[in-house]
C-alpha positions as CSV (number, residue, x, y, z in Angstrom):
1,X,-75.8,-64.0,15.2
2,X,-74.5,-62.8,12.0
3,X,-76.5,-60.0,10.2
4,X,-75.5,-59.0,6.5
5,X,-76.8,-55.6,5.2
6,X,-76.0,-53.7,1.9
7,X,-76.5,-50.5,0.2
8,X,-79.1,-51.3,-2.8
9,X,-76.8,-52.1,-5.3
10,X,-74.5,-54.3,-3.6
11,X,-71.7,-52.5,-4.1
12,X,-71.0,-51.6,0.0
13,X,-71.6,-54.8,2.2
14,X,-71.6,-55.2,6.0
15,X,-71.2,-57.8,8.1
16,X,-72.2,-57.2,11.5
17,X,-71.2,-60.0,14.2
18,X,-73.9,-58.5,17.1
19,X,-77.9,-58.3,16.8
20,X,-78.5,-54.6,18.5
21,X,-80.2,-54.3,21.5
22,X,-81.6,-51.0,20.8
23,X,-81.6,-48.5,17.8
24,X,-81.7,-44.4,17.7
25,X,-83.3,-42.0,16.1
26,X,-81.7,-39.3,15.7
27,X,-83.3,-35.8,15.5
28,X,-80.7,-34.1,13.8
29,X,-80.5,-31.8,10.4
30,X,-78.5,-34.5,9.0
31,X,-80.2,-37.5,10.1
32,X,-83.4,-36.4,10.0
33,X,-83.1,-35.5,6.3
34,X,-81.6,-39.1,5.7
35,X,-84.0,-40.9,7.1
36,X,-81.4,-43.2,9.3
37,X,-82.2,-45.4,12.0
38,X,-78.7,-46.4,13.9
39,X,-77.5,-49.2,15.6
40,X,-73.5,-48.7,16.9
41,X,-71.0,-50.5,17.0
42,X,-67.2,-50.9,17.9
43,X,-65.0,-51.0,14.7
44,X,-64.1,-54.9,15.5
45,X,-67.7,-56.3,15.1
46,X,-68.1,-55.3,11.3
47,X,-66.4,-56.5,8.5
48,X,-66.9,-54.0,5.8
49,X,-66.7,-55.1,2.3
50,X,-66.4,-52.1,-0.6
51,X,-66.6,-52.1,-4.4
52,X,-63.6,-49.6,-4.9
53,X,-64.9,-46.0,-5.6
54,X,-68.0,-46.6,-4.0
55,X,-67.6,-45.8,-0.9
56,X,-68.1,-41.6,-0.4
57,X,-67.4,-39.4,2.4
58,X,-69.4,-36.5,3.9
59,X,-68.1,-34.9,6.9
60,X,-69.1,-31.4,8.0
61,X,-67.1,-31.8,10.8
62,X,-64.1,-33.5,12.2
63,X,-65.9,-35.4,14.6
64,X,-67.8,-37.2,12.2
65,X,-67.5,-39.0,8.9
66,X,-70.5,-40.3,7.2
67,X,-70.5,-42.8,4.1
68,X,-72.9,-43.0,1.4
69,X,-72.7,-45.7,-2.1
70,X,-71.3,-43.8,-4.6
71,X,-73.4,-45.8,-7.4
72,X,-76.8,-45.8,-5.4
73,X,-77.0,-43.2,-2.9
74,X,-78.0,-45.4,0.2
75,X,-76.2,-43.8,3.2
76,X,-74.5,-47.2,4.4
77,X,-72.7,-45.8,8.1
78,X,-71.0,-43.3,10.0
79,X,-67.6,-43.3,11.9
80,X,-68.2,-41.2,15.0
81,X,-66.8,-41.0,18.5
82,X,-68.2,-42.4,21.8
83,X,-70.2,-39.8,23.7
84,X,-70.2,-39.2,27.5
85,X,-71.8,-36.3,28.8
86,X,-72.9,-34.3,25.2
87,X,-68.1,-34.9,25.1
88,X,-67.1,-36.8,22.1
89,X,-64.1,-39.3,22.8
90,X,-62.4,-39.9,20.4
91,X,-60.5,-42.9,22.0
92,X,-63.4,-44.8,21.4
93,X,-64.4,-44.9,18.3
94,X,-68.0,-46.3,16.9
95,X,-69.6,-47.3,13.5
96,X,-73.1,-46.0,13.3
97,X,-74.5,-47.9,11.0
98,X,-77.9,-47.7,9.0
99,X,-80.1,-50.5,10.1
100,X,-82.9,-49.7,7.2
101,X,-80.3,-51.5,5.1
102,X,-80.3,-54.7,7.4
103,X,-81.0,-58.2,5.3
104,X,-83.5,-60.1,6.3
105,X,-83.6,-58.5,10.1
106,X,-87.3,-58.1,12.1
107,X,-86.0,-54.5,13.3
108,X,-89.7,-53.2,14.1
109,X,-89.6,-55.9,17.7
110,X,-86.1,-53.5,19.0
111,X,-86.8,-50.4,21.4
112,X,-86.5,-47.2,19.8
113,X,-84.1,-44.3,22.2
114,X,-84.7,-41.2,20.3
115,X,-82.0,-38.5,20.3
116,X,-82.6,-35.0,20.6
117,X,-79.4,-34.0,18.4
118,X,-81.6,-30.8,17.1
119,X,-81.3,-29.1,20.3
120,X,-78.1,-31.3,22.0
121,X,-75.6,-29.7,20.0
């Protein structure tokens, strides 16, 4: 199954080449505030398609880099390591990516994990 999601303009399109089987919450300042729901992925099951200059970067860290649309706001994914054990590896790395900007997906029928990143880390 092949799901197609985009930022509200159009100008950042995803193609993701696995249905989830569960997505996170994330209790975090940063997700919290943008109102993200992830699904995660390996690098090689999205095929990423960018208007050039509208992709934008925000990373308050090393560990993680999250993109926004440049044109319309919509926080589109995040590139962030694998974690085991509260340890990032960095040898694996993962596409978070935002599922309230999945096409035509029933998302409300997928379990919900909720992550206590307030307090993890």
């Amino acid at each position: 199954m092949t799901i197609q999601a985009s930022c509200h303009c159009g100008a950042v399109k995803m193609e993701i080449f696995e249905a989830p089987a569960q997505i996170t919450a994330c209790t975090c300042t940063f997700c919290t505030k943008r109102g993200a729901l992830w699904a995660y992925y390996r690098p090689d099951q999205i095929k990423l398609a960018v208007t050039p200059g509208a992709d934008a970067v925000y990373a308050r860290n090393s560990l993680n880099k999250h993109h926004h649309c440049n044109v319309c706001g919509c926080g589109t994914f995040s590139e962030v390591p694998t974690w085991t054990n509260y340890q990032p590896d960095s040898d694996r790395p993962r596409i978070s990516v935002n599922i309230r900007l999945f096409d035509n997906f029933d998302t409300g029928s997928l379990p919900v994990e909720t992550l206590d990143g307030r307090n993890l880390w």
